[in-house]
ChimeraX commands (.cxc) that place a marker at each C-alpha (Angstrom):
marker #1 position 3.77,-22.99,17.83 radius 0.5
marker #1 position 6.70,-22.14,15.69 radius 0.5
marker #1 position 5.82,-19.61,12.53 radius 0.5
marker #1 position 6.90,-21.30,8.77 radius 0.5
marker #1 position 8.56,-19.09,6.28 radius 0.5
marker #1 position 7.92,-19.74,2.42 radius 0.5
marker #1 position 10.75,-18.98,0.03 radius 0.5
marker #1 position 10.13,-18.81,-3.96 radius 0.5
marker #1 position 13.15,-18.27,-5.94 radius 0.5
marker #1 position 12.21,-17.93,-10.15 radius 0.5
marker #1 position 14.69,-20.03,-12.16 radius 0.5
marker #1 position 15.51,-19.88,-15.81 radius 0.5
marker #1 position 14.61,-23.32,-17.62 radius 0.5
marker #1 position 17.26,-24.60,-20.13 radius 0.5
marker #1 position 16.88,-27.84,-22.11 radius 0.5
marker #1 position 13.72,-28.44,-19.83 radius 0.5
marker #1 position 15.81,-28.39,-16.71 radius 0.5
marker #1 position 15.84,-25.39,-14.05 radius 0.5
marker #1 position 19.43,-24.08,-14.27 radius 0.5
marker #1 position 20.63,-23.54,-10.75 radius 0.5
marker #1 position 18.32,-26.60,-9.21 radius 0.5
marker #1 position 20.83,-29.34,-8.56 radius 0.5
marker #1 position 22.96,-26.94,-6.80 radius 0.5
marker #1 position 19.81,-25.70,-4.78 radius 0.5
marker #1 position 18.60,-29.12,-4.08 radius 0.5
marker #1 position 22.32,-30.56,-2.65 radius 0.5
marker #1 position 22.57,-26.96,-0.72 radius 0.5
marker #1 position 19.23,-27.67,1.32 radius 0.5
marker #1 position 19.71,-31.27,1.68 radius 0.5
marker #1 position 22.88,-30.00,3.56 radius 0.5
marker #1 position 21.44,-27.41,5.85 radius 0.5
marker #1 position 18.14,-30.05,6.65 radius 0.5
marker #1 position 21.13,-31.98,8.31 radius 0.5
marker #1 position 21.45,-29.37,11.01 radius 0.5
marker #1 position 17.71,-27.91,10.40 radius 0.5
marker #1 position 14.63,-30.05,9.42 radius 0.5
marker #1 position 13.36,-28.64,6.01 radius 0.5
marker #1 position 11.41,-30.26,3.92 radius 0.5
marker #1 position 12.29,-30.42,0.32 radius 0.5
marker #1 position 12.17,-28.21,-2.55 radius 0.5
marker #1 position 9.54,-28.64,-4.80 radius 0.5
marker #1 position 9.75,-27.39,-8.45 radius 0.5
marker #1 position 7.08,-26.40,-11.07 radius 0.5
marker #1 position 7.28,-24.89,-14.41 radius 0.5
marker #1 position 5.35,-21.66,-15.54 radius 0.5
marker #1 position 4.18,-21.01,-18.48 radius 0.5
marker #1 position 5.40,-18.13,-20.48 radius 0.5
marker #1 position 4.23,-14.45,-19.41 radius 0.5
marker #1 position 5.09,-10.86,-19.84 radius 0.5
marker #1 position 6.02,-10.21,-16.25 radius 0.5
marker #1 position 6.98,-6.79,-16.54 radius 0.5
marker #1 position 2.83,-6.74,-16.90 radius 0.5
marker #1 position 1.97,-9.51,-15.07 radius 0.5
marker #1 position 1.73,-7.49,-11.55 radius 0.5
marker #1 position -1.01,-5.21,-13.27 radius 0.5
marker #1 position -4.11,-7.82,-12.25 radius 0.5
marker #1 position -3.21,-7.41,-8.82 radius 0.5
marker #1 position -2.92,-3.31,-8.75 radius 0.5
marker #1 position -6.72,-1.88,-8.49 radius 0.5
marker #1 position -8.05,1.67,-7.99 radius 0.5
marker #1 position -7.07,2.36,-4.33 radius 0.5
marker #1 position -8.66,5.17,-2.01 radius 0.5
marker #1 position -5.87,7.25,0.31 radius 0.5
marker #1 position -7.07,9.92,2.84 radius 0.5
marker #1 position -10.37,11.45,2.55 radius 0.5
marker #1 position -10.32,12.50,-1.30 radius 0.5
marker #1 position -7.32,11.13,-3.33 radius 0.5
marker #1 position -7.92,8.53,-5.39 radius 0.5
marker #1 position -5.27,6.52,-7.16 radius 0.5
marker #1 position -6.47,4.50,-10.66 radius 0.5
marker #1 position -4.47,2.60,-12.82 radius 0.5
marker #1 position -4.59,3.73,-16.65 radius 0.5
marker #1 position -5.82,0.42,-17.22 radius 0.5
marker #1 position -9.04,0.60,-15.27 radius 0.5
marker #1 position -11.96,2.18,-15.24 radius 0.5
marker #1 position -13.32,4.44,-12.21 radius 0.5
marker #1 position -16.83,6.62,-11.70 radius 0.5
marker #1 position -15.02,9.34,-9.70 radius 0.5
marker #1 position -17.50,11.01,-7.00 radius 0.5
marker #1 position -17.83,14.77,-7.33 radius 0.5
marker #1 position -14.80,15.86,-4.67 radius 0.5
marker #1 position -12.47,12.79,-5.50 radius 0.5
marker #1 position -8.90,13.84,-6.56 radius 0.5
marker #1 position -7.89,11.32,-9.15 radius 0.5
marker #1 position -4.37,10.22,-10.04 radius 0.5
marker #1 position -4.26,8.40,-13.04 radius 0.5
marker #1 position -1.12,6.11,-12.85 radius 0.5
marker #1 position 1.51,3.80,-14.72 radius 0.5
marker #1 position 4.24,3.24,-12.55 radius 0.5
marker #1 position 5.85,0.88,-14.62 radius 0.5
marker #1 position 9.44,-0.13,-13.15 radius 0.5
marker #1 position 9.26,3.19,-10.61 radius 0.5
marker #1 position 9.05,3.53,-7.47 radius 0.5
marker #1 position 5.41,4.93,-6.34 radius 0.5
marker #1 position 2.54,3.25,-6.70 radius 0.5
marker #1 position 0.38,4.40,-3.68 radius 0.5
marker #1 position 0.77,0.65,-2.43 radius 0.5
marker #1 position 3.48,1.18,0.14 radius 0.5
marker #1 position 3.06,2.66,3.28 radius 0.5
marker #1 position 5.24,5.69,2.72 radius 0.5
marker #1 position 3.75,6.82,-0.30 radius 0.5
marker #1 position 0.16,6.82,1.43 radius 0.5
marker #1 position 1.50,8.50,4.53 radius 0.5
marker #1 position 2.87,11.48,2.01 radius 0.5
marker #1 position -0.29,11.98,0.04 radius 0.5
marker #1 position -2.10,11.69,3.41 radius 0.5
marker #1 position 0.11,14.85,4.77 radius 0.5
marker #1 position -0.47,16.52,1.21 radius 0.5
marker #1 position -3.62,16.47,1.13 radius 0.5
marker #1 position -3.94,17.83,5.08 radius 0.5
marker #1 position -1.04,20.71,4.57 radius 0.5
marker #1 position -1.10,21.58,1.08 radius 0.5
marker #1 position -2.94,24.75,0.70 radius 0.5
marker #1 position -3.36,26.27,-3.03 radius 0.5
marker #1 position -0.89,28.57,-4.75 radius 0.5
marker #1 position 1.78,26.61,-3.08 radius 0.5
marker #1 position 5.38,25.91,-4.70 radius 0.5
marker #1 position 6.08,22.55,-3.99 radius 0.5
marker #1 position 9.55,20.76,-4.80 radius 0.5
marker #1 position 9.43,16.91,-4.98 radius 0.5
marker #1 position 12.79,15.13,-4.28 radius 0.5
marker #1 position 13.38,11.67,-5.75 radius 0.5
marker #1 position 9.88,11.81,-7.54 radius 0.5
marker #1 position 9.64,8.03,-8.96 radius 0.5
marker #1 position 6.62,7.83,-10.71 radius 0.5
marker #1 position 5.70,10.89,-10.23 radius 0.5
marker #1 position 2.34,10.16,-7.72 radius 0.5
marker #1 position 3.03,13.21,-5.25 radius 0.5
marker #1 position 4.21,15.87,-7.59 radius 0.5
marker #1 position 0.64,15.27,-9.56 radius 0.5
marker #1 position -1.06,14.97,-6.54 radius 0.5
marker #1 position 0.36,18.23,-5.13 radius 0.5
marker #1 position -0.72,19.49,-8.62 radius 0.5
marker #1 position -4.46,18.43,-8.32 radius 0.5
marker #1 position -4.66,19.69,-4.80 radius 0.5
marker #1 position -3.95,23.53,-5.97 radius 0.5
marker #1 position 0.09,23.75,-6.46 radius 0.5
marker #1 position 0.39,26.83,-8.38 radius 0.5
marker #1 position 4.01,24.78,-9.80 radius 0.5
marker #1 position 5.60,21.44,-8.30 radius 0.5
marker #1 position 9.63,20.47,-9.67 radius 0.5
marker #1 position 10.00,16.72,-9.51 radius 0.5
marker #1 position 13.39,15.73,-9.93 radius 0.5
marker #1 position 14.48,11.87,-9.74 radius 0.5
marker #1 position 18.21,10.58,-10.44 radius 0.5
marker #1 position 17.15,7.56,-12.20 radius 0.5
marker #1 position 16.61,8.44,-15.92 radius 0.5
marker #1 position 13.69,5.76,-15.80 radius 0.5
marker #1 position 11.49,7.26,-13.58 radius 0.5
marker #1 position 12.29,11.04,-15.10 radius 0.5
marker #1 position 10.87,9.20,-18.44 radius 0.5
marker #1 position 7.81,7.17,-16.53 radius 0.5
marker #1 position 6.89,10.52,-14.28 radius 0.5
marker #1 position 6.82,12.73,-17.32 radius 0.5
marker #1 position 4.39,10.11,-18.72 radius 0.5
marker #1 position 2.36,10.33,-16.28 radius 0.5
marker #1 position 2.04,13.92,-15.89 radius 0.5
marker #1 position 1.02,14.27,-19.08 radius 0.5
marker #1 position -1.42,11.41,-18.75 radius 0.5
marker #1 position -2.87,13.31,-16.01 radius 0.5
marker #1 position -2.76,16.75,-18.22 radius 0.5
marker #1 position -0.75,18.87,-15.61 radius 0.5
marker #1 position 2.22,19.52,-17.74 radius 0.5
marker #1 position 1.52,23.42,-17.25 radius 0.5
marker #1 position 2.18,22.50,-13.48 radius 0.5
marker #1 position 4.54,19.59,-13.04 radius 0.5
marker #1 position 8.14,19.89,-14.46 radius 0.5
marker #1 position 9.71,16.70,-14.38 radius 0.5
marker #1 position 14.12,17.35,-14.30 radius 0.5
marker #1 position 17.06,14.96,-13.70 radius 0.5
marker #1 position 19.01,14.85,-11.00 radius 0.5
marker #1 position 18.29,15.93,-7.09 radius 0.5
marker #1 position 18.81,18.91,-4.83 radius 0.5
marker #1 position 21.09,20.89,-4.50 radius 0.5
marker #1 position 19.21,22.41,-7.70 radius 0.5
marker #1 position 20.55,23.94,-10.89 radius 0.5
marker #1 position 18.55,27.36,-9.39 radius 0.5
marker #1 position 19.76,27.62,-6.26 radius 0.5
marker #1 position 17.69,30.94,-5.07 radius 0.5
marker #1 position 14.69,29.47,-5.97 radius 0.5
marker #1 position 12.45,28.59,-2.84 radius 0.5
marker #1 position 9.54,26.64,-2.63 radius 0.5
marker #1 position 6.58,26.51,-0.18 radius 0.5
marker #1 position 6.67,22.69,0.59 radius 0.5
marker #1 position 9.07,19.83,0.29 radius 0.5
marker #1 position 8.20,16.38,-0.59 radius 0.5
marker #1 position 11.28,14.02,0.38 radius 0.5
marker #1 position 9.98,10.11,0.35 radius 0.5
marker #1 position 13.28,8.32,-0.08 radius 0.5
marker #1 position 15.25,6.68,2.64 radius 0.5
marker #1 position 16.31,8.34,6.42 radius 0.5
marker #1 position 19.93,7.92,5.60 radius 0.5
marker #1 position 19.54,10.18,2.15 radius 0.5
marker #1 position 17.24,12.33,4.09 radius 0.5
marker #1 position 20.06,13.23,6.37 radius 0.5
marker #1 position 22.42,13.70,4.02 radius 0.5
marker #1 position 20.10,15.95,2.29 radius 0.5
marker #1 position 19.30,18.16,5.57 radius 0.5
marker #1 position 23.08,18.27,6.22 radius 0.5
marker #1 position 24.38,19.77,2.54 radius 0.5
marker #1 position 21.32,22.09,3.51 radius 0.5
marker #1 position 18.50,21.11,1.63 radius 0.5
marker #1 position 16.24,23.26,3.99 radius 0.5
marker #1 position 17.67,26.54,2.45 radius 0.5
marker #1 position 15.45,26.22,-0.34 radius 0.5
marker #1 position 12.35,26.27,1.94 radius 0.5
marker #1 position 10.73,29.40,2.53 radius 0.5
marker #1 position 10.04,30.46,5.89 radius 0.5
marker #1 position 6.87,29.03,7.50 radius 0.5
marker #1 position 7.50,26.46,4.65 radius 0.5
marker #1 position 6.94,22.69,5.38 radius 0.5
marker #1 position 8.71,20.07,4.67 radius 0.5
marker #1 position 7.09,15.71,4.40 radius 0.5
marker #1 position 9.64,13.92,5.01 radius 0.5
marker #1 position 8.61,9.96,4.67 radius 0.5
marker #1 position 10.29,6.81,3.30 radius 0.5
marker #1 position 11.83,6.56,7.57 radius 0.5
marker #1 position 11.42,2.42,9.18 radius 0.5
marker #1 position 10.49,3.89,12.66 radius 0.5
marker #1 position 13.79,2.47,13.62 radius 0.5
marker #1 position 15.83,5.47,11.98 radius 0.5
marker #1 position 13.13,7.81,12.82 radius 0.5
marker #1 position 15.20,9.20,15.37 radius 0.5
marker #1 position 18.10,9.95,13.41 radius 0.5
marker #1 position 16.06,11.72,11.38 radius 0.5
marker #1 position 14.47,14.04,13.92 radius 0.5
marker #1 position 18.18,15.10,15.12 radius 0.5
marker #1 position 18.92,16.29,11.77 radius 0.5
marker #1 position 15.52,18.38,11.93 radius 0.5
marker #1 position 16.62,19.97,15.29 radius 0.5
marker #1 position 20.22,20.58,14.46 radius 0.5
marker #1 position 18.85,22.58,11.51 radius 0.5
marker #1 position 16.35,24.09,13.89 radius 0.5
marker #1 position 13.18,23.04,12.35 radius 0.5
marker #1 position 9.97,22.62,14.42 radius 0.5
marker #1 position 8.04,19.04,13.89 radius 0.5
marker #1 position 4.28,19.73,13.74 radius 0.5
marker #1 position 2.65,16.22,12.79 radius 0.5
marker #1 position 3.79,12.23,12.88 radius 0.5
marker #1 position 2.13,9.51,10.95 radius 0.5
marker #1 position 2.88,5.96,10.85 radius 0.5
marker #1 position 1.62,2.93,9.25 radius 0.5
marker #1 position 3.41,-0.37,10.05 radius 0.5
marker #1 position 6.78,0.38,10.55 radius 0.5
marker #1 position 6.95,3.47,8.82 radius 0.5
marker #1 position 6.62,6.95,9.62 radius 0.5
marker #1 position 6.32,10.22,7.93 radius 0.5
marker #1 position 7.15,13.99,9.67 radius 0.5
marker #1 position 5.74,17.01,8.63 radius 0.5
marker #1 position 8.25,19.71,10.03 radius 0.5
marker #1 position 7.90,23.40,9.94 radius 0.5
marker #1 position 11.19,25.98,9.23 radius 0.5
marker #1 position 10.61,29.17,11.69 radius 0.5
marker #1 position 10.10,32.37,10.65 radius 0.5
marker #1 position 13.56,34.05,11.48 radius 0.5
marker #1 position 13.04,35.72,15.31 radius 0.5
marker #1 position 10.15,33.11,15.96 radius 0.5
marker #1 position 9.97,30.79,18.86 radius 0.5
marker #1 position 9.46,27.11,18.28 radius 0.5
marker #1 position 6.70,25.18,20.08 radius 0.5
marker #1 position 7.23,21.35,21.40 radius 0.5
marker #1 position 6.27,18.23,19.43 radius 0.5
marker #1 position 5.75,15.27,21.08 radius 0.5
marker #1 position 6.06,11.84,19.35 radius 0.5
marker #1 position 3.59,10.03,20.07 radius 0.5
marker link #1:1,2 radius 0.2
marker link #1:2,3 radius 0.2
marker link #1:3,4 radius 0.2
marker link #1:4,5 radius 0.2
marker link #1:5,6 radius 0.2
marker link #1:6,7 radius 0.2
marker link #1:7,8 radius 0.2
marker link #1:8,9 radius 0.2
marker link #1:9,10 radius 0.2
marker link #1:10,11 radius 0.2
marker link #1:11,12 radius 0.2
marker link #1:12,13 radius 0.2
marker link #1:13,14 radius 0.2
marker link #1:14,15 radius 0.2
marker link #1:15,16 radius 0.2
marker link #1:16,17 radius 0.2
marker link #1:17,18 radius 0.2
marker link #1:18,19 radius 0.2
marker link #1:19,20 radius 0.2
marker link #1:20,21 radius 0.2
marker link #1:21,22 radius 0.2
marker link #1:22,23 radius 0.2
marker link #1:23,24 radius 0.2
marker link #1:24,25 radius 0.2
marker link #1:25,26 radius 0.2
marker link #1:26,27 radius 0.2
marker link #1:27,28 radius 0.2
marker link #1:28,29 radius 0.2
marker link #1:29,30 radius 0.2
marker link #1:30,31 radius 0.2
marker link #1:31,32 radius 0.2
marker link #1:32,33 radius 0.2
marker link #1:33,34 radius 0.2
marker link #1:34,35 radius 0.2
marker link #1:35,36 radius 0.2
marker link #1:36,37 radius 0.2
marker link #1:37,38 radius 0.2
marker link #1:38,39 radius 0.2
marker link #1:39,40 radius 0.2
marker link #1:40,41 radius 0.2
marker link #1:41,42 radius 0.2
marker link #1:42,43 radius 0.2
marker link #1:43,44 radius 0.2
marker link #1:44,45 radius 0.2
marker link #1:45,46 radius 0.2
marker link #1:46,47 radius 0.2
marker link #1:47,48 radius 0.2
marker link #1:48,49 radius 0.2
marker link #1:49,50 radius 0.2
marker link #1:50,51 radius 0.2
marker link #1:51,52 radius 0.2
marker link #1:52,53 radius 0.2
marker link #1:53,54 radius 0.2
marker link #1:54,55 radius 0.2
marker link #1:55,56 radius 0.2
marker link #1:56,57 radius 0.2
marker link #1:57,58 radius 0.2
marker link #1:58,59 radius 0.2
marker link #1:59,60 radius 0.2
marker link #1:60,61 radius 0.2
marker link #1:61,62 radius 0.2
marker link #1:62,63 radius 0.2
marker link #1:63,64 radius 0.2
marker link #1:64,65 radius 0.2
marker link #1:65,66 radius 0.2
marker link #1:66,67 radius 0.2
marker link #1:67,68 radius 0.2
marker link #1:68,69 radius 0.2
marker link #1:69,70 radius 0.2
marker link #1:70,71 radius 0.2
marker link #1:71,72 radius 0.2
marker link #1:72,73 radius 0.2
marker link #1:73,74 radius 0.2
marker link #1:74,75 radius 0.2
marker link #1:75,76 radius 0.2
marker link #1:76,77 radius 0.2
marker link #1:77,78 radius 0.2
marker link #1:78,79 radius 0.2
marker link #1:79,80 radius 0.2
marker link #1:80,81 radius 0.2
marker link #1:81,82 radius 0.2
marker link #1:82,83 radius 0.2
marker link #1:83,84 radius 0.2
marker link #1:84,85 radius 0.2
marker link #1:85,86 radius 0.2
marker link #1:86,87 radius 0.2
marker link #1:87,88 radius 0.2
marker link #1:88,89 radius 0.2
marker link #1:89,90 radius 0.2
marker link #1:90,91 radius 0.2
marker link #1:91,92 radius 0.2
marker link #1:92,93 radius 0.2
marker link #1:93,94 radius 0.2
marker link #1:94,95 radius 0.2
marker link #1:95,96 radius 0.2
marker link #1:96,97 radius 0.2
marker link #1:97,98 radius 0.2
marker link #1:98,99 radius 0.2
marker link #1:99,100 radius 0.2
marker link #1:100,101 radius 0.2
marker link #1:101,102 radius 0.2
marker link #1:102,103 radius 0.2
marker link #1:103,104 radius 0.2
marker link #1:104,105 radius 0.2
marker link #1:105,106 radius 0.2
marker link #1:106,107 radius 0.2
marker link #1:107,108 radius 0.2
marker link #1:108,109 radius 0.2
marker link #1:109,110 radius 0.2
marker link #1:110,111 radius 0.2
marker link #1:111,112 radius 0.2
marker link #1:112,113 radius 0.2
marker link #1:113,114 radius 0.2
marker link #1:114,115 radius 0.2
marker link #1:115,116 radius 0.2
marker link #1:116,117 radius 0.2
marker link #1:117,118 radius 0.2
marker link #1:118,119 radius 0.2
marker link #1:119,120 radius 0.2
marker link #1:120,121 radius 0.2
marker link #1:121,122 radius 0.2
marker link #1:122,123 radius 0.2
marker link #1:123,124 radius 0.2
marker link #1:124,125 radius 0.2
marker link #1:125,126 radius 0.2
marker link #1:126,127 radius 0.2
marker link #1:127,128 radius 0.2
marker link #1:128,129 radius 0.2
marker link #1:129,130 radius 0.2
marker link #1:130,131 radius 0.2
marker link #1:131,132 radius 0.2
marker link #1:132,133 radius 0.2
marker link #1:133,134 radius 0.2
marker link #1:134,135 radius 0.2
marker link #1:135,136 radius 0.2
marker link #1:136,137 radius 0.2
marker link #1:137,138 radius 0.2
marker link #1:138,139 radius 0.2
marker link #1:139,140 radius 0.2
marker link #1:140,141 radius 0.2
marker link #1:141,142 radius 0.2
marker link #1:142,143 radius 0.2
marker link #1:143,144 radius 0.2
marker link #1:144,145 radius 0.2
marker link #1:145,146 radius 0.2
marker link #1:146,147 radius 0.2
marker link #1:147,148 radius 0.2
marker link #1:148,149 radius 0.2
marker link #1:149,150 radius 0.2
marker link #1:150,151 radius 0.2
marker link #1:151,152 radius 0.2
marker link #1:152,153 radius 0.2
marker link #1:153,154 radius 0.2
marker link #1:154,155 radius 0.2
marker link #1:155,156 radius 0.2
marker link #1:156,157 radius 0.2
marker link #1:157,158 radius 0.2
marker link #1:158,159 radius 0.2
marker link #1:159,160 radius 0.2
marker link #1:160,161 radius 0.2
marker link #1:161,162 radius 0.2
marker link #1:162,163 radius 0.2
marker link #1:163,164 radius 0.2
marker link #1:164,165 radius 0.2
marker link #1:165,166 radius 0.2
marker link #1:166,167 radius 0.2
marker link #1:167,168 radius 0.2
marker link #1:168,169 radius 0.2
marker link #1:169,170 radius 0.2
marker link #1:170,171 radius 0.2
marker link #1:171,172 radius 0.2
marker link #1:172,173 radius 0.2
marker link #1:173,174 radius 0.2
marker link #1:174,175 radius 0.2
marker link #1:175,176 radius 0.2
marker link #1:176,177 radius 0.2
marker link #1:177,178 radius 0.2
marker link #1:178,179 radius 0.2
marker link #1:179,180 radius 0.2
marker link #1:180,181 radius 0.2
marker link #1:181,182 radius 0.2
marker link #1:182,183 radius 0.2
marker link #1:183,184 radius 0.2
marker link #1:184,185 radius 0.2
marker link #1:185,186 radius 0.2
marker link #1:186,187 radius 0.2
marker link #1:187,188 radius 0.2
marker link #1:188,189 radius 0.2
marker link #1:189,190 radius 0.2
marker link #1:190,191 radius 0.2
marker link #1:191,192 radius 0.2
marker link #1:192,193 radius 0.2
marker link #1:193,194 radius 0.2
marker link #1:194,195 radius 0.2
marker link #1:195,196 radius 0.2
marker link #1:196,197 radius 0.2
marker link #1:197,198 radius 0.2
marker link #1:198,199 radius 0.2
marker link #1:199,200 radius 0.2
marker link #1:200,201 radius 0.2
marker link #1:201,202 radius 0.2
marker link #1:202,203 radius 0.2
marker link #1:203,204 radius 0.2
marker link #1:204,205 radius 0.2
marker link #1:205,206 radius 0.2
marker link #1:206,207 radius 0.2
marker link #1:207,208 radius 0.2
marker link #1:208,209 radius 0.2
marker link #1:209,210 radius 0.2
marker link #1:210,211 radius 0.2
marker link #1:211,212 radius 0.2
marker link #1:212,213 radius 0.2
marker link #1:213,214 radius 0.2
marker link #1:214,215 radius 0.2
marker link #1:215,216 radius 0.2
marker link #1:216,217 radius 0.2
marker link #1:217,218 radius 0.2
marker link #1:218,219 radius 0.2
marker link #1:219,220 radius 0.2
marker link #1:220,221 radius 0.2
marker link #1:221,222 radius 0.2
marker link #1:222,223 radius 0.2
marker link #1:223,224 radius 0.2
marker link #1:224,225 radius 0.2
marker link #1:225,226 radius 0.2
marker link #1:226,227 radius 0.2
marker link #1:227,228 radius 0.2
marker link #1:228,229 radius 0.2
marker link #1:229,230 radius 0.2
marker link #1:230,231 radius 0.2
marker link #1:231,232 radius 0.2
marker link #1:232,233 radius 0.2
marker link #1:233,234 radius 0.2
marker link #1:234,235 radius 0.2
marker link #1:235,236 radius 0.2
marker link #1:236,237 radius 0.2
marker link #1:237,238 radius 0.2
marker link #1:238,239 radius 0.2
marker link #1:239,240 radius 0.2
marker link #1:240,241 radius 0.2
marker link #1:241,242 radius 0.2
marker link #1:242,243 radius 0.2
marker link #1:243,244 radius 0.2
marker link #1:244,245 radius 0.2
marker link #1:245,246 radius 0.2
marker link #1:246,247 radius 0.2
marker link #1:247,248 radius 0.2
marker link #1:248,249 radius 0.2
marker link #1:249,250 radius 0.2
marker link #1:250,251 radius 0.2
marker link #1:251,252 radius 0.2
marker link #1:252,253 radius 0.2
marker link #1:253,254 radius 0.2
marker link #1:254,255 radius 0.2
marker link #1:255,256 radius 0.2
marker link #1:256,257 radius 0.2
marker link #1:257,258 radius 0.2
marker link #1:258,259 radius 0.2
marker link #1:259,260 radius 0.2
marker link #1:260,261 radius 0.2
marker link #1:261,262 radius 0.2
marker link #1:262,263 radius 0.2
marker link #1:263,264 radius 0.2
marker link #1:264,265 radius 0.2
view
């Protein structure tokens, strides 16, 4: 049995007529000559904010074993050892929702240990860099290159009252401080800017025995990923996936150390 695929486009309405929906309707009736679709049908929606609109479906969502995500628009009894981020992501990226988000606060809250410096590349809404802050981070730099999410992530820090932790900054690594080093990297973007990263040497700002979560990586560019790792001699010590995306915690050696094997499993 064949699998059906649903398409929903939003159209604006002008004069009480779609605009774009003549051209749709003589485009499919051309392609259901070669394929058999069925045709469109049309409805109009009443007015809604729908930059708020997505809130009703975002609820308080468990990650891991204590974290605890809540949107500042519920309510939540938190149980004594929970570790509660209290979010508005508004239009950034980080919401706990997608896979690559949980698989980072996941490896936080596993490798994070307190008094750690933690550096959060491409920060979005700020989730990790105030979750590395409630795990023990004795200081956590978020920087983001999108001036929205440096305005929604400082929001949210101080929603979440670690201010005298989190520093929220424009802009991405290479940093404006470039001998300061930091205990662990947080990197959830895309494998490609990952590379790029590890190649103009991001890893320099890693202490040694510092780790690195590196997420954001379809499991299809995961081994691109792992090549940059090696060429800059790092050591992976964990893999997680969910769906089709993975995460690597990675370790830099101590200079004179020996490297063990990692296995992907």
């Amino acid at each position: 049995m064949g699998s059906s695929l649903t398409v929903k486009v939003y159209l604006p309405c002008e004069n009480g007529q779609a605009v774009g929906q003549q051209e749709i309707e003589q485009a499919l009736w051309h392609l259901s000559q070669l394929y058999p679709i069925p045709a469109p049908r049309f409805r109009r929606l009443s007015e809604e904010d729908w930059a708020h609109a997505w809130k009703k479906h975002y609820h308080v969502l468990r990650i891991g074993r204590r974290i605890v995500v809540k949107p500042s628009w519920q309510t939540y009894t938190p149980r004594p050892d929970d570790v509660v981020i209290e979010l508005d992501p508004g239009m950034a990226f980080g919401t706990g929702l997608h896979p690559s988000t949980r698989l980072c606060l996941i490896a936080l809250e596993k490798h994070l240990r307190p008094g750690m410096r933690v550096l959060d590349v491409g920060t979005g809404s700020g989730i990790l860099a105030i979750a590395a802050a409630r795990l023990g981070a004795s200081s956590v730099l978020a920087l983001d290159i999108d001036p929205l999410a440096v305005k929604v992530a400082r929001a949210n820090v101080a929603t979440n009252q670690v201010e005298h932790l989190v520093s929220v900054e424009p802009g991405s690594w290479p940093i404006a401080e470039p001998h300061r080093t930091f205990d662990l990297l947080l990197v959830n973007i895309l494998a490609e800017t990952i590379v790029e990263l590890l190649h103009k040497g991001l890893l320099r700002c890693l202490r040694e025995a510092g780790l690195l979560v590196a997420s954001g990586i379809i499991n299809s560019q995961e081994a691109r990923v792992v090549e940059a790792l090696g060429a800059q001699g790092v050591g992976l010590v964990e893999r997680l996936q969910e769906e089709d995306w993975v995460a690597l915690v990675a370790i830099k050696p101590q200079i004179g150390a020996e490297l063990g094997s990692f296995q992907r499993g």
